[in-house]
PAZAPA-4460 file (N, C-alpha, C; in steps of 0.05 Angstrom, whole numbers, plus 32768, in hexadecimal, padded with zeros to 4 digits):
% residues 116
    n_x    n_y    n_z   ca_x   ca_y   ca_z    c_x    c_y    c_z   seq   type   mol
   8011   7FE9   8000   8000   8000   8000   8012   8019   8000     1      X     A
   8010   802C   7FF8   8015   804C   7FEE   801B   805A   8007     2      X     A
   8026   8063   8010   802E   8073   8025   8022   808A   801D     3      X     A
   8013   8097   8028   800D   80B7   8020   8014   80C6   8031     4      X     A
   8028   80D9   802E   803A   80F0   8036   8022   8105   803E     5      X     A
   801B   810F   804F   800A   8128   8057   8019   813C   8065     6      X     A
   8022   8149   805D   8028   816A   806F   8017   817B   807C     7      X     A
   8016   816A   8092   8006   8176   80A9   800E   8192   80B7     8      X     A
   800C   81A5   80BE   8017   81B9   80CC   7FFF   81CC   80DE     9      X     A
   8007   81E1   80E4   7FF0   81F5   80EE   7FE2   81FB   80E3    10      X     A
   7FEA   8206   80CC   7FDA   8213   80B3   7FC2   81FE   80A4    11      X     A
   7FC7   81E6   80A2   7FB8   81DB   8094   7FA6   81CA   80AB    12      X     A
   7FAB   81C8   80C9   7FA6   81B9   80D0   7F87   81AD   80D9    13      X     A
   7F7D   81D1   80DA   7F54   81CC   80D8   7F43   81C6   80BA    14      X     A
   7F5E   81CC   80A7   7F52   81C0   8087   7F57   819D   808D    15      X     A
   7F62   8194   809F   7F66   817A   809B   7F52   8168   80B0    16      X     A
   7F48   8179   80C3   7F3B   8176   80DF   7F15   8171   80C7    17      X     A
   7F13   8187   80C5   7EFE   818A   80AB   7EF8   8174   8096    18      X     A
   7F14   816A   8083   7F0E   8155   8076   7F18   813C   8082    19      X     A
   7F1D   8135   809B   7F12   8118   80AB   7EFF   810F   80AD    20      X     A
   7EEA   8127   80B7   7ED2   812C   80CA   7EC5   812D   80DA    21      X     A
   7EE2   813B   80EB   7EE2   8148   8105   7ECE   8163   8102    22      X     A
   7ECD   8170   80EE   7EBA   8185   80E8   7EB2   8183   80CA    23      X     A
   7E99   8190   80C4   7E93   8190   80B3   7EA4   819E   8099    24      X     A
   7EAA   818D   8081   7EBB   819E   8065   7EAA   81B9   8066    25      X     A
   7EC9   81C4   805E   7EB9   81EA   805E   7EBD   81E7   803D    26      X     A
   7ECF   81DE   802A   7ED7   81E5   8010   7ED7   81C7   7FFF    27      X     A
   7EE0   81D3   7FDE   7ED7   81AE   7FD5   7EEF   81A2   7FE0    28      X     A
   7F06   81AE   7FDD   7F21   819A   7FE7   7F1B   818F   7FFC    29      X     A
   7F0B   8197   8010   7F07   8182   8030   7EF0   8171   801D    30      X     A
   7EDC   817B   800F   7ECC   8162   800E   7ED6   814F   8005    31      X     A
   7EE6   814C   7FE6   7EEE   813A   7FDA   7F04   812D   7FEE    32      X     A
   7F12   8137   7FF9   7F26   8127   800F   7F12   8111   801F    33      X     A
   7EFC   8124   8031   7EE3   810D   8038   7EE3   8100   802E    34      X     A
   7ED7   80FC   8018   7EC1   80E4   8008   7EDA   80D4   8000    35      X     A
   7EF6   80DA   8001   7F12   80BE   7FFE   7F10   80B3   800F    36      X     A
   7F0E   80C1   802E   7F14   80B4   8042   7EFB   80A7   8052    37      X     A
   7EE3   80AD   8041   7ECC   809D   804E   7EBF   8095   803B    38      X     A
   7EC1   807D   8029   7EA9   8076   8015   7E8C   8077   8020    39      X     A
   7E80   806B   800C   7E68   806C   800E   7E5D   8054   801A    40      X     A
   7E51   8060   803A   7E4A   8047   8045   7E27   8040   8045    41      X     A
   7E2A   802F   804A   7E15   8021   8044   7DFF   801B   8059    42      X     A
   7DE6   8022   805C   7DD2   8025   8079   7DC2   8016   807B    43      X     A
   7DC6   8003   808E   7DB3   7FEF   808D   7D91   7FFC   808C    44      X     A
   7D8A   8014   80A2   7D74   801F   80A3   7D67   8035   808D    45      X     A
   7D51   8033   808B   7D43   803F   807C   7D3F   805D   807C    46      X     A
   7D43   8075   8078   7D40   808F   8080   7D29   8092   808F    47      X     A
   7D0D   808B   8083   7CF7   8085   8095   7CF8   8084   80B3    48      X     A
   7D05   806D   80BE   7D0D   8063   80D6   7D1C   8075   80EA    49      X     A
   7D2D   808A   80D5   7D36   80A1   80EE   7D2E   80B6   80ED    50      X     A
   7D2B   80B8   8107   7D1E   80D8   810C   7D30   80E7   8119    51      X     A
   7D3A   80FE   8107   7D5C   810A   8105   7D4C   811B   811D    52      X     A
   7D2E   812F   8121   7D26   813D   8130   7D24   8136   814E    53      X     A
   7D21   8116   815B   7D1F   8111   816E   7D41   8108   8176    54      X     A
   7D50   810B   8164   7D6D   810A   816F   7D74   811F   8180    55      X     A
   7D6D   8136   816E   7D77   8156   8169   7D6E   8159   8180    56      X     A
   7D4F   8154   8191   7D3B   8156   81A3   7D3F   814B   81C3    57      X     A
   7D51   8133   81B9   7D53   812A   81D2   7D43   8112   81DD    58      X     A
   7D2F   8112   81CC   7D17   8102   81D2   7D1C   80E1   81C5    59      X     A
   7D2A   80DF   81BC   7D33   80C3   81A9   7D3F   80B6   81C9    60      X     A
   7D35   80A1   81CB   7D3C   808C   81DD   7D49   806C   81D4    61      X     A
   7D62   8066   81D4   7D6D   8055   81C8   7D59   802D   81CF    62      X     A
   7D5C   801D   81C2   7D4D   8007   81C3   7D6A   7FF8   81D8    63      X     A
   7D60   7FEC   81EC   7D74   7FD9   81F3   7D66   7FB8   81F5    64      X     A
   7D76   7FA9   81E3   7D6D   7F95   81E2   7D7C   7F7E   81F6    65      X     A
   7D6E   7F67   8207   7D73   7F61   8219   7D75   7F45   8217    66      X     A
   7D82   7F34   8221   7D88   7F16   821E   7D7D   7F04   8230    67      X     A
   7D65   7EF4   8234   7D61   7EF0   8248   7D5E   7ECB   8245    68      X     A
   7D6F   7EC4   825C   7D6F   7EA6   825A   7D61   7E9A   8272    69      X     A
   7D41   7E8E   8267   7D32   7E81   8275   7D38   7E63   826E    70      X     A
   7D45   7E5A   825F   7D49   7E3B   825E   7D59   7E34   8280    71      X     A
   7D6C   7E48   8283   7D85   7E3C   829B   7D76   7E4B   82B6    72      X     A
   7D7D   7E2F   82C7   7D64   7E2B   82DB   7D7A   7E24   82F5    73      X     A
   7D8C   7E08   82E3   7D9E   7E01   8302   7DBD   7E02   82EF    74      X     A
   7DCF   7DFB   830C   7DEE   7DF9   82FC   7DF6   7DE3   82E5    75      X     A
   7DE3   7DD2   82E4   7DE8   7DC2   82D0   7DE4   7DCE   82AF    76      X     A
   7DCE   7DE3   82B5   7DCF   7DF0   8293   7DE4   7E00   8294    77      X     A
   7DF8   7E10   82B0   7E01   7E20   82AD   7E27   7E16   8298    78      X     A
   7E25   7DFD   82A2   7E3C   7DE7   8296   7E3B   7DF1   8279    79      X     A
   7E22   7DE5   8269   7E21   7DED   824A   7E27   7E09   8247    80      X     A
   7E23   7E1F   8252   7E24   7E36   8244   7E42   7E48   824B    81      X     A
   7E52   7E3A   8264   7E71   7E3A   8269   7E7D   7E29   8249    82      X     A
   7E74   7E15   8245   7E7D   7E03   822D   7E78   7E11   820E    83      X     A
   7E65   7E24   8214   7E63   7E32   81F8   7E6D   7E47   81F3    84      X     A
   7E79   7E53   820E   7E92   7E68   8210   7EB1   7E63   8207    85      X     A
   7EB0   7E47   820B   7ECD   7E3C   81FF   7ED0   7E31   81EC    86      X     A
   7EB8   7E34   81D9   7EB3   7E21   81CA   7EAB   7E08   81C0    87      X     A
   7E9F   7E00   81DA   7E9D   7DE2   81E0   7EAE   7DD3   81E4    88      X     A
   7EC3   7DDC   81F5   7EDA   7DD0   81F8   7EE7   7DD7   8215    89      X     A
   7EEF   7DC8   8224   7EF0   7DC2   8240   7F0B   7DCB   8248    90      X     A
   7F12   7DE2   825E   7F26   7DE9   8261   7F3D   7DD5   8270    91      X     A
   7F55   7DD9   825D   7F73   7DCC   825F   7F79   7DD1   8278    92      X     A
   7F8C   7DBA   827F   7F93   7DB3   829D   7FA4   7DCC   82A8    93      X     A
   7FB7   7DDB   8297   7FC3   7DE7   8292   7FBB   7DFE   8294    94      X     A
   7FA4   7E0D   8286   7F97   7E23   828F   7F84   7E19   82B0    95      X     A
   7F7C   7E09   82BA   7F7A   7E08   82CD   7F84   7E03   82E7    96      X     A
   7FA5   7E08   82E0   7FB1   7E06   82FD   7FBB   7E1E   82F9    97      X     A
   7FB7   7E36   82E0   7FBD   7E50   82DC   7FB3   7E5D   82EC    98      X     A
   7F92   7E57   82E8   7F78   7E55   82FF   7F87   7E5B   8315    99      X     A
   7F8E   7E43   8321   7F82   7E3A   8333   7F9F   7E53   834E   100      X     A
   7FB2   7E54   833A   7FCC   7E64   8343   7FC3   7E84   833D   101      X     A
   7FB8   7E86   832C   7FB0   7EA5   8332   7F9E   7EB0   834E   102      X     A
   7F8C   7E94   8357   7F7B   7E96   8367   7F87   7E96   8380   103      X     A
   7F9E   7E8A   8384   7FA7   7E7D   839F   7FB7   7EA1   83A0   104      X     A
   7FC2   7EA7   838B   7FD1   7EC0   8389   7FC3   7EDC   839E   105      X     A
   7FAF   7ED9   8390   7F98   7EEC   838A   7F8D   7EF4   83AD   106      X     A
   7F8D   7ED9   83C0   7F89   7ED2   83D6   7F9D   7EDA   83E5   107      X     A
   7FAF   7ED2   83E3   7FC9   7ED8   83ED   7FCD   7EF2   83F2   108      X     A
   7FC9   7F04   83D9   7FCB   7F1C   83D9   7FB2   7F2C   83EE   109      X     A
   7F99   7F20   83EC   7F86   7F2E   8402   7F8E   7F26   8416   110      X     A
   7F93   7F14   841E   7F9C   7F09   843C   7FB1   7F1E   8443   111      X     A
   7FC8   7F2C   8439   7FDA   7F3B   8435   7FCE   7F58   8442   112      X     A
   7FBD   7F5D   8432   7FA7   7F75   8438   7F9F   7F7D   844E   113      X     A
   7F97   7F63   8453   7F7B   7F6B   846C   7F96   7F66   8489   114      X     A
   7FA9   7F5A   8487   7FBC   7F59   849B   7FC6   7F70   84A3   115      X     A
   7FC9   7F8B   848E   7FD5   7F9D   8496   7FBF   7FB1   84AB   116      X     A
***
């Protein structure tokens, strides 16, 4: 890939702030610099769907969508879903005496604590 040389300095440095889009292009040279440095992306949503006025407003309240697991009841479902964090694959003896020494560490060090 092309190395591109830019001569940054004082003088140029809010024409360059401008065509990032840290601020809006004042001239065509910042726009066309824009539109290199940001193609044309693509929106999943429909213009319909936003309402630019309830942004501006304050009044736009974001959706938070929530995960909720009613299948797992006791520790036996909790086994499967530890197993689907690792991939389905059961942690090495090796990472578990890493475990098991960070823990003893970890202790050691509170015990340390509360002595003083």
């Amino acid at each position: 890939m092309k190395k591109i040389d830019i001569d940054l300095n004082e003088e140029n440095f809010t024409e360059w702030l401008n065509s990032v889009g840290y601020f809006l292009p004042t001239s065509e040279i910042e726009f066309e610099r824009f539109e290199l440095l940001h193609p044309t992306v693509l929106r999943s949503l429909s213009d319909d769907l936003v309402d630019p006025f309830a942004i501006i407003n304050g009044t736009w309240k974001p959706k938070i969508n929530t995960l909720r697991f009613s299948q797992v009841e006791g520790p036996d479902n909790y086994e499967e879903i530890r197993l689907a964090a690792r991939n389905h694959s059961e942690i090495s003896p090796e990472i578990i005496a890493k475990m098991k020494k960070n823990q003893s560490k970890n202790a050691s060090e509170n015990n340390n604590k509360d002595s003083i």
